[in-house]
Steps between C-alpha positions, in 0.01 A plus 500: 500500500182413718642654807574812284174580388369432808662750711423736179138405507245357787515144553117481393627653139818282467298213595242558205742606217748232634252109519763329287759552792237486822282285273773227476594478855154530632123489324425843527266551233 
């Protein structure tokens, strides 16, 4: 679903909207 979005929207957007998934993996906010 991550990849999805992503190629829908930028990675800066998808990255944002999407913490719980980038968020888990690594600390980005």
């Amino acid at each position: 679903a991550s990849i999805h979005a992503g190629r829908h929207i930028p990675a800066g957007r998808f990255n944002k909207p999407a913490p719980f998934t980038a968020g888990r993996s690594v600390p980005t906010g």
